[in-house]
N, C-alpha and C positions, 0 to 999 in steps of 0.2 A: 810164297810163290803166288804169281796169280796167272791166272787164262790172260790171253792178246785184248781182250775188250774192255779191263777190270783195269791192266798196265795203261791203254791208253787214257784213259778216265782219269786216272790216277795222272796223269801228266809223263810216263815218260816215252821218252822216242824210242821205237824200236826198229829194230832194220830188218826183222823175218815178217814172213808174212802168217806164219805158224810159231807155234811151243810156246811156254810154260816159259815165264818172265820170273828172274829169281829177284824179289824185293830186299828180301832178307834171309841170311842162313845161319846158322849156327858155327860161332869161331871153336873151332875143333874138331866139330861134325863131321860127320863122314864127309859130304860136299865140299868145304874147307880144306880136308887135307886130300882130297883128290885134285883142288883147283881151282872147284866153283866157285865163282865171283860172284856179287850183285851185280846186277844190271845183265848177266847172262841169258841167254834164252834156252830153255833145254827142247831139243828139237827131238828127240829120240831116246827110247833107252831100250839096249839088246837090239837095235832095227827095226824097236815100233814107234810108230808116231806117236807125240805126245801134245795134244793140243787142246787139252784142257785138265785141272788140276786133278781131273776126275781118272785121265788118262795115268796120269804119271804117277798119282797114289794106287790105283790096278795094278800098273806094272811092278811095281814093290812089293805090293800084298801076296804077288806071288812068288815071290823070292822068301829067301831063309836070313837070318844072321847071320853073318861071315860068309855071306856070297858075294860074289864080285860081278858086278853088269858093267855093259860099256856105255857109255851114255856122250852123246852124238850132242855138240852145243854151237852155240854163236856169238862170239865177243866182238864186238867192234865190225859186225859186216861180215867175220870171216869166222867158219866151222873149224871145230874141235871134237877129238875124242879125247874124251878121258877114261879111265875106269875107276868108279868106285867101289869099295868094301864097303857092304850093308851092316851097322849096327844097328845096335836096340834105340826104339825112341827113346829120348830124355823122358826123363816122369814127368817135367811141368810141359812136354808136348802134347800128351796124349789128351 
């Protein structure tokens, strides 16, 4: 994931003017089987903002494993809710 200044940099287009650009996720991961894409933007998670990577690792830290948050996104210009189930980080994440 990265912050809006780190995706522009990086070359891609983004259509919010906020959130947490998904570069890359994990195939199986929680993210994946809720829905998230690459190239998503996560605007929210539970109805708080998330507008930098600092935001959106906070809002996890304070969840549990096997909790479920709603998490507020943007594909293609147009918002999304989804809910994900929190698991354990992978071992080669941490």
């Amino acid at each position: 994931v990265f912050d809006k200044e780190s995706a522009l940099r990086a070359g891609y287009e983004l259509h919010a003017e906020m959130g947490v650009f998904v570069a890359n996720l994990t195939l199986g991961g929680p993210a994946d089987k809720a829905g998230i894409r690459r190239g998503d933007i996560i605007l929210k998670i539970d109805g708080n903002e998330t507008d930098t990577v600092a935001d959106l690792r906070a809002a996890v830290a304070k969840k549990n494993v096997g909790d479920k948050v709603d998490v507020e996104i943007e594909r293609n210009g147009s918002k999304e809710k989804l809910r994900v189930t929190l698991e354990e980080l992978p071992q080669e994440s941490r």
